[in-house]
C-alpha positions in Angstrom: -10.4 -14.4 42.6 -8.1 -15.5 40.3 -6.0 -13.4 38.0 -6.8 -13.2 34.6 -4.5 -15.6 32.3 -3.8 -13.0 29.7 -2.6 -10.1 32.5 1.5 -10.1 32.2 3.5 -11.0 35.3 4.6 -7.7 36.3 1.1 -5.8 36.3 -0.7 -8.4 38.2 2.1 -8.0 40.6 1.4 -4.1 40.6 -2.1 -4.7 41.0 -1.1 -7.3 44.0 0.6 -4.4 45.7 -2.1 -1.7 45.5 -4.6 -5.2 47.2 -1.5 -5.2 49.5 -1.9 -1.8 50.7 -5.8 -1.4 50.7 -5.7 -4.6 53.1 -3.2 -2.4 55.4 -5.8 0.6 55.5 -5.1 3.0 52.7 -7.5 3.7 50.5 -6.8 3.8 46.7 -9.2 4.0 43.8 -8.5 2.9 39.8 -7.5 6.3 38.8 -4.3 6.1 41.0 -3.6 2.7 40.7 -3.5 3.2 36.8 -1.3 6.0 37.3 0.9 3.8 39.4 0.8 1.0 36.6 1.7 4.0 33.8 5.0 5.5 36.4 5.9 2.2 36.8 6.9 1.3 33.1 8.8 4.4 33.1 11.0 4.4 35.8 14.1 1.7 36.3 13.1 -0.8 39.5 15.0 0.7 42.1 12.8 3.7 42.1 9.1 1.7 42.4 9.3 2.6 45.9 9.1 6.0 44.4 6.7 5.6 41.8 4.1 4.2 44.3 4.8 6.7 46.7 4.0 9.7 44.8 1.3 8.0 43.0 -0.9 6.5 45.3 -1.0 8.2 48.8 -2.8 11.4 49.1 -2.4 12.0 52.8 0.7 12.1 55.1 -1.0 9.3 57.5 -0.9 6.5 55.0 2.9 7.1 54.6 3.9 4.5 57.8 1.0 2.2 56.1 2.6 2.6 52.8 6.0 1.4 54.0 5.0 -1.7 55.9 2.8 -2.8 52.8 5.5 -2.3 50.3 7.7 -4.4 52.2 5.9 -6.8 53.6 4.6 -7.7 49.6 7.3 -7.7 48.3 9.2 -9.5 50.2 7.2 -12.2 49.4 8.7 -12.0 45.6 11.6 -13.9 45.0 11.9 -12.2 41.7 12.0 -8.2 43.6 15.4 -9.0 45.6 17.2 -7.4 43.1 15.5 -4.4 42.9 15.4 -4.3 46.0 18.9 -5.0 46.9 19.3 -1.9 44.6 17.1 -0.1 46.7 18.8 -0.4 49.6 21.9 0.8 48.3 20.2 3.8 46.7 18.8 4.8 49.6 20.3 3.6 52.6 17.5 2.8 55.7 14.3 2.9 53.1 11.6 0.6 53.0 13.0 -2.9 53.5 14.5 -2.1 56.3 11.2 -0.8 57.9 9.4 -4.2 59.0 11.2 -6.5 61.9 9.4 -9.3 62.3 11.0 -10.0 65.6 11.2 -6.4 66.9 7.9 -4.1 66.7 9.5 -1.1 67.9 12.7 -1.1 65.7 9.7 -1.1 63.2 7.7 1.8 64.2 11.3 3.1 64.3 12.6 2.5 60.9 9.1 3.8 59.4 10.7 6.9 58.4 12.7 6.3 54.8 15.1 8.5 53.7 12.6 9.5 51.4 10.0 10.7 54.3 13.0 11.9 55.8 14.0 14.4 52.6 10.3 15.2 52.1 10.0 16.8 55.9 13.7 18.6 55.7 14.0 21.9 55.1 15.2 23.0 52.1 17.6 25.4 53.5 19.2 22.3 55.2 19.2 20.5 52.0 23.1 19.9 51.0 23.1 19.7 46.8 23.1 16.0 46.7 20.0 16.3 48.5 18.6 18.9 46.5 18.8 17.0 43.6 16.9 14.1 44.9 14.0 16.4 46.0 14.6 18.4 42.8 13.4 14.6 41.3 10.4 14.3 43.7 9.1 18.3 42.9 9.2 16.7 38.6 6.5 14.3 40.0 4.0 16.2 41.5 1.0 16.8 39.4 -1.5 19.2 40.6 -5.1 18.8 39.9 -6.6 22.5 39.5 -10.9 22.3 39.9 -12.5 23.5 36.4 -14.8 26.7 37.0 -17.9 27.0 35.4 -18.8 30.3 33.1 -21.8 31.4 32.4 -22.1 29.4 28.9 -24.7 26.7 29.0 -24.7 23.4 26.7 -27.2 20.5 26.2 -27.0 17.7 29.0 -29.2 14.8 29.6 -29.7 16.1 33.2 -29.9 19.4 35.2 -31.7 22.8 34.7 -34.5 22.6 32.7 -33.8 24.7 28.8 -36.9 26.6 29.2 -36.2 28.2 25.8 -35.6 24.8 23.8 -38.1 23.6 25.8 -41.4 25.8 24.6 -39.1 25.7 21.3 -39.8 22.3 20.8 -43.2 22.0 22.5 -44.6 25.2 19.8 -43.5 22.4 17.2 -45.9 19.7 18.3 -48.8 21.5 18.5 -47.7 23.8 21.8 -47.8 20.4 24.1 -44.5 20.0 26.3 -43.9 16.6 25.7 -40.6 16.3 26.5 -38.5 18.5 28.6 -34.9 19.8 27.4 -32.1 20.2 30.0 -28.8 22.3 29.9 -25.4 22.2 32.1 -22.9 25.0 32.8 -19.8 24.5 30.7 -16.9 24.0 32.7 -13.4 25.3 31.7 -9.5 24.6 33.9 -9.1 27.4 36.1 -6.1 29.9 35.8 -3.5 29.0 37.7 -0.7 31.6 38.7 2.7 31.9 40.8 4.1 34.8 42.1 7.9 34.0 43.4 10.0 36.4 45.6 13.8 35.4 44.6 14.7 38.2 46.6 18.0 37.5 48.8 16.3 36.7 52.0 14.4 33.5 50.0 17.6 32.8 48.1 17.7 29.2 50.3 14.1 28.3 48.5 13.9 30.0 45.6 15.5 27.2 42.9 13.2 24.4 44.6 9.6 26.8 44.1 11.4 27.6 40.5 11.6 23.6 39.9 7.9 23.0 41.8 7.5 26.3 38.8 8.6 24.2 35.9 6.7 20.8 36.8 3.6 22.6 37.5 3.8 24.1 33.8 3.6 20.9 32.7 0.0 20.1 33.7 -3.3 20.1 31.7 -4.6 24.1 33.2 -3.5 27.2 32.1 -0.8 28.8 34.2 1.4 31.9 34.7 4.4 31.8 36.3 6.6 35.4 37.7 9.2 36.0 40.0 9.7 39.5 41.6 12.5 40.9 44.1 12.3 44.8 43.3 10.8 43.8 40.1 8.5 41.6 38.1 9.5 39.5 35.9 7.2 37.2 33.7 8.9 33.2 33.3 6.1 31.4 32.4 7.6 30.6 28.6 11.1 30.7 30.5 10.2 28.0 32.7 8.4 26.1 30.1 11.4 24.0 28.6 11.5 20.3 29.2 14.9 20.5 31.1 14.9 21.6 34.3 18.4 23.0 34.7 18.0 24.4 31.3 14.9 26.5 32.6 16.6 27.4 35.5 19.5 28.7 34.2 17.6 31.0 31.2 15.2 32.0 34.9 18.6 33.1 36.3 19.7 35.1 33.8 16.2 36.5 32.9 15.7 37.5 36.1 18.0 41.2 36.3 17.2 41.8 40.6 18.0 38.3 41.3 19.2 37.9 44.9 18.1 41.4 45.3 16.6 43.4 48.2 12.6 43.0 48.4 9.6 45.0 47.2 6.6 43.0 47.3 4.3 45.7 47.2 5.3 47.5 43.8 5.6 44.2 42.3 2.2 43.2 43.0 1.3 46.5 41.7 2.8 45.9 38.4 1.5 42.4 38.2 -2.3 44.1 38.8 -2.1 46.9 36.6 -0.7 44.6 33.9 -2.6 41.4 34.2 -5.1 42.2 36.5 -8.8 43.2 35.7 -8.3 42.1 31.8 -6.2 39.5 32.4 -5.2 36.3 33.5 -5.7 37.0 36.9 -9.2 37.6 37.2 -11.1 34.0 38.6 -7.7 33.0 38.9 -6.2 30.9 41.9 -2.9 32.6 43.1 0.0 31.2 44.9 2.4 33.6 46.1 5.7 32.4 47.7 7.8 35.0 50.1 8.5 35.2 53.8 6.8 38.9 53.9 9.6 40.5 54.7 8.6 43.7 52.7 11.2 46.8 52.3 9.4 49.2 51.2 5.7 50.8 52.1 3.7 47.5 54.1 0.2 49.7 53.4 1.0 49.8 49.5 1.4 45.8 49.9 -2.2 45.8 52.3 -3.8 48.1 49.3 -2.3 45.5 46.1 -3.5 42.5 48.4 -7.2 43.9 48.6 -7.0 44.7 44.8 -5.7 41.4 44.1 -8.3 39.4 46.8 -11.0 41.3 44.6 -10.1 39.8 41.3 -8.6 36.2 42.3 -10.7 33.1 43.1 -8.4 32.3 46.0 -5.3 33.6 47.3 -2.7 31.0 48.6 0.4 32.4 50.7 3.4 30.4 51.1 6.2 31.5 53.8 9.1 29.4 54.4 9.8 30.7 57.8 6.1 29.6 58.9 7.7 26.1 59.2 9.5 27.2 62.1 7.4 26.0 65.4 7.9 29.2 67.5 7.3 31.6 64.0 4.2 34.3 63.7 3.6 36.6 61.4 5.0 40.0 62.9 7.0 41.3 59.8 5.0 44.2 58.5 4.5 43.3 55.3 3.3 40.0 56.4 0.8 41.6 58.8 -0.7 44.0 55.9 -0.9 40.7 53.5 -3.0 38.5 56.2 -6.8 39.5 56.2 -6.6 39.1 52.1 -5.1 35.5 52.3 -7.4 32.4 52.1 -5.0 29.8 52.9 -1.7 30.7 54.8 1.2 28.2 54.7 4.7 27.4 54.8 6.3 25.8 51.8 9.5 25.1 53.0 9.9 21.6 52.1 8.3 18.7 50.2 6.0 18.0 52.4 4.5 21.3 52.7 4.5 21.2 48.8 2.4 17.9 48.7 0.1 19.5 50.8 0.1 22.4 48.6 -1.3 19.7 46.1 -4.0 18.6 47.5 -5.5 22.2 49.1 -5.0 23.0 44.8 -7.1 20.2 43.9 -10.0 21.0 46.9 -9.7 24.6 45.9 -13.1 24.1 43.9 -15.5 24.6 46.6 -17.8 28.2 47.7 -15.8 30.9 48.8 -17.1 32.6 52.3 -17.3 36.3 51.9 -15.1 36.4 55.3 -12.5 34.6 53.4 -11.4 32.2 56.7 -7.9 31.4 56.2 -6.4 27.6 56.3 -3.2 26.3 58.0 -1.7 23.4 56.3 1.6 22.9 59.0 
């Protein structure tokens, strides 16, 4: 089909790309290829890679697809070589230098960019070059919380039958139910809240959850944001300046037990007699980032975790050291937190993060009374 006269060059060439990669196997629907189009007019040409990344795949399979489409489009534009000489010197072994025509193993081997490569890394490895390029990919991860329903009801077209506007409007024509009324649930965004431990055995992950903090403030649901070590501390306003190193710094000097020892279990407490049955955490989906590695009392920690699994809509543990391959959960505190968790993961890098995102955006569906717990890793 041919492309509509009045579409300027560079979005038919966007569009072209997201054609590209359906025809390589990765499935993409209008919502994220307008999201592509609108991060694409943002963002200086050297980082389209970027934009389209972050934008359009939802699952870590399509990444190798990803690659081989975006080079193998645009390769075919005469008018891309500078970006994409730009590219390559940005980010030294990235896309283009994925596909070999000549070679199909040097191209299954240069599938991993330096991107992938900084996504699976820890960020304990991370050196602060690094950490500021990963810092950049955290600011563009949206997450997508479901809406809950409450128990308000509001005209709609379809669904339940309105008995009571129903016979309301049937006793006005003469008691005959001519025409049926129908309500629908109203839906409001779910609560979503992070509990960080910036204790000093997390001190390697605590600034990259602060900054995965900060850009998850910016989306459309309501969210709480603390921190805790041997205390909490509530950063939700803090955290909810459009700088990121600004927020950080006023977090850092906010926060009084910062690289501190680690008392998970009174902190919790505090959190739940504070904002607990009356407040924001009731129907509430709660992340909680620490490795576990509780100093004080692991049954007070059991006892806050059952209070908390009682009130919250879902309970979402991340533990850096779970991205170890030989790690299990023997730490005390870790072992009192597991039978209240409902899904257990590691959060180490941005990888783990980006699947953070998507469990957040399926997080919508019944809850099991046995609360069965989820690996992401």
């Amino acid at each position: 089909m041919a492309e509509p006269s009045g579409v300027p060059e560079p979005a038919r060439d966007l569009v072209g790309f997201v054609a590209e990669l359906r025809r390589h196997g990765v499935h993409v629907g209008q919502g994220r290829t307008i999201e592509f189009c609108r991060a694409a007019t943002l963002v200086e040409p050297r980082d389209l890679y970027w934009s389209g990344r972050l934008t359009l795949i939802g699952r870590a399979e399509d990444l190798p697809r990803y690659d081989k489409a975006f080079v193998t489009y645009f390769a075919r534009l005469p008018e891309q070589a500078e970006s994409r000489n730009e590219q390559e010197e940005a980010y030294p072994g990235g896309p283009s230098d994925l596909v070999s025509g000549e070679d199909d193993s040097a191209e299954e081997e240069g599938l991993a960019s330096e991107v992938e490569l900084l996504a699976h890394k820890d960020f304990a490895e991370l050196s602060e070059a690094e950490l500021a390029k990963v810092a950049a990919l955290i600011e563009r991860l949206r997450l997508r919380v479901p809406p809950r329903r409450v128990r308000r009801w509001r005209r709609a077209p379809s669904g339940p039958i309105d008995l009571r506007r129903t016979v309301r409007r049937a006793l006005r024509q003469g008691g005959e139910a001519v025409e049926l009324r129908r309500r629908r649930r109203v839906r409001k965004p779910r609560r979503l809240i992070l509990l960080l431990d910036v204790s000093h055995s997390m001190r390697d992950y605590a600034r990259s959850l602060l900054v995965f903090a900060h850009s998850a403030l910016r989306g459309r649901h309501p969210m709480e944001v603390f921190c805790f070590g041997t205390r909490l501390t509530r950063l939700t306003r803090v955290l909810s300046t459009s700088s990121v190193e600004t927020a950080l710094a006023a977090a850092a000097d906010r926060v009084l037990d910062w690289d501190g020892g680690t008392r998970i279990g009174p902190s919790l407490k505090t959190f739940l007699d504070t904002f607990g049955r009356a407040g924001p955490a009731r129907g509430a989906i709660v992340v909680l980032c620490s490795d576990g590695l509780e100093q004080g009392d692991p049954a007070v920690l059991g006892t806050q975790m059952e209070r908390l699994s009682k009130l919250a809509y879902r309970i979402i543990w991340l533990n850096p050291l779970k991205g170890g391959l030989d790690y299990q959960p023997l730490a005390r505190g870790m072992r009192a937190a597991l039978p209240h968790i409902d899904v257990f993961s590691s959060g180490h890098n941005f990888a783990s993060l980006e699947h953070l995102a998507e469990v957040l955006s399926e997080a919508g569906g019944s809850r099991s009374g046995d609360r069965p717990r989820r690996n992401l890793d």
